[in-house]
C-alpha positions in Angstrom: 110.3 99.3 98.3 111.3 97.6 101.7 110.3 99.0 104.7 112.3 100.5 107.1 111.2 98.6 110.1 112.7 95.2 107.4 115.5 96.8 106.9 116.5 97.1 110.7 115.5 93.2 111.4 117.9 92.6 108.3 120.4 94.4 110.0 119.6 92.8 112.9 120.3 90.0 111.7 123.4 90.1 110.3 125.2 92.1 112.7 123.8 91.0 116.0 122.4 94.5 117.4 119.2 94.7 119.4 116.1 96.0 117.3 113.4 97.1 119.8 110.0 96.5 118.5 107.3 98.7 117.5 105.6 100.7 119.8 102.0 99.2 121.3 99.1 100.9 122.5 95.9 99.2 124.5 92.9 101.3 124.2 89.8 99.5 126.1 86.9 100.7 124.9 83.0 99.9 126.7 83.0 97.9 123.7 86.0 95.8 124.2 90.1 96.3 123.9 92.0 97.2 120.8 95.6 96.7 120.1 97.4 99.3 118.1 101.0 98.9 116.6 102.3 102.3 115.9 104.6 102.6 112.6 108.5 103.9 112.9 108.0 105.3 109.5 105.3 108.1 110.7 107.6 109.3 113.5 105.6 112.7 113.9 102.4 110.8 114.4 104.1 107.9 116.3 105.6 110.4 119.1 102.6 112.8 119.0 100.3 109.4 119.6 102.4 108.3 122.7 102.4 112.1 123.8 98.4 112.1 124.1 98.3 108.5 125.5 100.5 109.1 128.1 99.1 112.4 128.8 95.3 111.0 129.5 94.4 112.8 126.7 92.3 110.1 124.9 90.7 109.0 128.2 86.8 109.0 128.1 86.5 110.9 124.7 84.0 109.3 122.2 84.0 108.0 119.3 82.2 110.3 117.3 81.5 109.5 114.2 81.1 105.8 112.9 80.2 104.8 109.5 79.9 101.1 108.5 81.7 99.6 105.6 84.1 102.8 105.8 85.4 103.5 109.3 85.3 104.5 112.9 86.4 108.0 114.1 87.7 109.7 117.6 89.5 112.1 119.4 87.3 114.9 119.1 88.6 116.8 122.9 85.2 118.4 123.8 83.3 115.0 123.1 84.5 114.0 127.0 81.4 115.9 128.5 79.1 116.5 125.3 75.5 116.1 125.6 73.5 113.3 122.8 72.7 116.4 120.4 76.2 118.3 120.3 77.5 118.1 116.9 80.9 116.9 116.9 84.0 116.3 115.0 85.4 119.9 114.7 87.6 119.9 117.8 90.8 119.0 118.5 94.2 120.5 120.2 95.8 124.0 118.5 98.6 122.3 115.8 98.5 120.3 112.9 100.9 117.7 112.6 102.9 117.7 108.8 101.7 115.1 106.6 104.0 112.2 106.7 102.2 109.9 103.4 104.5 106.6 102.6 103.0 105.1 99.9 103.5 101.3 101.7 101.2 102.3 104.0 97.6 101.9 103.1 93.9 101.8 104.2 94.1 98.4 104.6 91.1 96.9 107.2 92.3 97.7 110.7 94.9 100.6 110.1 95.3 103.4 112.3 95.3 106.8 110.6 95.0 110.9 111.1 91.8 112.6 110.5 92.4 116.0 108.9 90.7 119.2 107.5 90.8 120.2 104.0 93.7 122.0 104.0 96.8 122.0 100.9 99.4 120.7 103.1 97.3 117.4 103.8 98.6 118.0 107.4 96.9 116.0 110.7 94.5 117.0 112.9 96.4 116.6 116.3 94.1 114.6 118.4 91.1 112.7 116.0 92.1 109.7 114.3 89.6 106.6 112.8 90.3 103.1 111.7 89.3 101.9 109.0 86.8 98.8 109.0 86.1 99.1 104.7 84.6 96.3 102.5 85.8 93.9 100.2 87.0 95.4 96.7 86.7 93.6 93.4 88.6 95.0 90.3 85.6 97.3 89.6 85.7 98.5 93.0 89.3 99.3 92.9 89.6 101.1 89.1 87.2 103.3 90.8 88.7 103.8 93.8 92.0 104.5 91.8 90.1 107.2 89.6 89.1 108.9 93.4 92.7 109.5 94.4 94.2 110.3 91.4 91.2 112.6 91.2 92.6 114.1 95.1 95.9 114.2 94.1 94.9 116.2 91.0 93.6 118.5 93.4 96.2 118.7 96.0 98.5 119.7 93.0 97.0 122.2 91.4 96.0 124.0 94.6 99.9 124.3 95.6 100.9 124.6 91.5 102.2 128.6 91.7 100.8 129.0 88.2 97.0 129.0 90.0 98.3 131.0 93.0 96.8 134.6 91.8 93.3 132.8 91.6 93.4 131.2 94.7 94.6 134.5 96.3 91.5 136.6 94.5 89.0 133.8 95.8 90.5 134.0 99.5 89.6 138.4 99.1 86.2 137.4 97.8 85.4 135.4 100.4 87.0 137.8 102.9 85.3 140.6 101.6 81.9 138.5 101.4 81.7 139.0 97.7 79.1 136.2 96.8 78.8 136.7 93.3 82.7 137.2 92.7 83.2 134.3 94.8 81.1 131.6 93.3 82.3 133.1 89.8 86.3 132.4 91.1 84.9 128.9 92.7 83.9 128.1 89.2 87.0 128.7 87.7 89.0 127.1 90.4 87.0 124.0 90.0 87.6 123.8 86.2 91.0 123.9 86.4 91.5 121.5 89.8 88.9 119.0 87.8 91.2 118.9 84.9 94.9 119.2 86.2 97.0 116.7 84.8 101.0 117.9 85.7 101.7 115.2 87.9 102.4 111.4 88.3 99.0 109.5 88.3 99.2 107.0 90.9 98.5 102.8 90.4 97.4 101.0 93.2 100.3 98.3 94.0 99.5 94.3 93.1 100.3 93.5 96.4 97.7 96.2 97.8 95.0 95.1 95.4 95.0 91.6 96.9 94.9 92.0 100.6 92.0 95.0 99.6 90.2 91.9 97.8 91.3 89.6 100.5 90.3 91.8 104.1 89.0 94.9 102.5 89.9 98.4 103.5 89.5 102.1 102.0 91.9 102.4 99.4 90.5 105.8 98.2 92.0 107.5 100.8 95.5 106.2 99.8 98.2 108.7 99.4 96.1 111.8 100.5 96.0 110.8 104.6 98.1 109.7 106.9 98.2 106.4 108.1 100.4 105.5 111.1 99.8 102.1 112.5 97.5 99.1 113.0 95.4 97.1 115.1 96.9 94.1 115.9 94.8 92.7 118.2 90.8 93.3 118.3 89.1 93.9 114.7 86.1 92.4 116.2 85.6 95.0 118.3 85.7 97.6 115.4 83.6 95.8 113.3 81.0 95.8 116.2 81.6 99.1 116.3 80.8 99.9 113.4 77.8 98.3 113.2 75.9 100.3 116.2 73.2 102.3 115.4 74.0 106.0 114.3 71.9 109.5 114.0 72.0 111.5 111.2 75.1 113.4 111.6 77.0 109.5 112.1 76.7 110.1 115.8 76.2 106.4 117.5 72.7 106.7 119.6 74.2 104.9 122.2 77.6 106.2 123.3 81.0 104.0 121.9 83.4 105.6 124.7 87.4 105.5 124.5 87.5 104.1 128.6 91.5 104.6 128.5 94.3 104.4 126.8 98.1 103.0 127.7 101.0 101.8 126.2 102.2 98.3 126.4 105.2 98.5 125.0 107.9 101.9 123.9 110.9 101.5 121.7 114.0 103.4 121.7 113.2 105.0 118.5 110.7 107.2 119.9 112.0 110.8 120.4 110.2 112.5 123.2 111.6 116.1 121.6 109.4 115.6 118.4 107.1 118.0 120.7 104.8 119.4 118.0 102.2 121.4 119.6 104.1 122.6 122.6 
């Protein structure tokens, strides 16, 4: 499939109309500065991103939780002021951002992407983000990998399948009316079913994913069940460094990794400043 952003420059091309080009964010970090390239196919994401970059929003929040080989994580809003033993991770603004997964976009090393919770809509936490850092996959590495997100998606279906509906909605007045036994019994049979769902189209990691994951590495379990919604263009080395600080129990760096600012170097024309979600 081509991407959109190709099919403009084709356009471009051929008809002689200015394309403006994607939308770039600096965020300096005590560790050094990081170039971000936002992606015109995630508009939600794009013009939320811009939103909290312009607003200061990012400015002097940590990153929180850091986890070599797999990632770096930030945005938590109450990490600004937190003390060395606050847990953190669970904060963010009120609004979810609706899950906008295109399958050409992928946990490539260096990609930008949206943290979430567990929820059925896969929707996006509206401040925490990570970028991935990831390893170096071999054919072993990937097969399982595949199995891991065909094993979420399996999941993610048969939680919004109306056929298990009635069981969800019993387990949800379990836990509401704190019936423990009735609740791990429903939890059991939840499980069962979600382990073994099979109505719907396994998914096959791409060719042309496989080799840059065996080439620069990534996360490619998380394919197709988070949003990604850019890249770093500029600065891997600082992510990799990182993501190789020391970290507590609870992936916490000991010393703090601290998001000095952010700004934007450059804003296209296709960013709409009414995608307002959360205001």
């Amino acid at each position: 499939m081509i991407h959109f952003a190709t099919v403009l420059t084709l356009l471009s091309v051929l008809f002689g109309f200015k394309v403006d080009p994607p939308v770039q964010i600096e965020m300096t970090t005590n560790y050094g500065t990081i170039i971000l390239q936002l992606s015109d196919e995630t508009p939600l994401h794009r013009d939320n991103f811009i939103k909290l970059v312009e607003s200061g929003t990012y400015d002097s929040l940590l990153f929180h939780r850091v986890i070599k080989d797999f990632m770096i994580q930030g945005g938590d809003t109450q990490s600004k002021y937190a003390d060395s033993v606050s847990r953190l991770g669970s904060s963010d603004l009120p609004y979810q951002i609706p899950a906008e997964i295109v399958p050409e976009l992928y946990h490539k090393k260096g990609v930008l992407a949206a943290a979430r919770t567990n929820n059925p809509e896969r929707a996006s936490s509206s401040t925490q983000f990570y970028i991935v850092q990831g390893k170096i996959q071999n054919d072993s590495l990937l097969a399982h990998n595949e199995g891991r997100i065909n094993k979420m998606l399996a999941r993610h279906y048969g939680i919004n399948d109306p056929a298990n509906k009635p069981l969800i909605d019993s387990l949800e007045n379990a836990r509401t009316q704190k019936d423990s036994v009735l609740t791990k019994e429903l939890e059991i049979r939840l499980n069962s079913i979600l382990d073994s769902y099979w109505n719907f189209e396994k998914y096959s990691i791409p060719e042309n994913h496989r080799l840059v994951y065996k080439s620069i590495g990534g996360t490619p379990h998380l394919d197709q069940n988070y949003t990604v919604f850019g890249e770093v263009i500029s600065g891997l080395e600082v992510v990799d460094a990182i993501a190789a600080v020391q970290t507590n129990a609870q992936d916490r760096p000991i010393k703090e990794v601290r998001i000095l600012r952010m700004q934007i170097l450059q804003k296209n024309i296709a960013h709409n400043p009414n995608n307002n979600i959360g205001n």
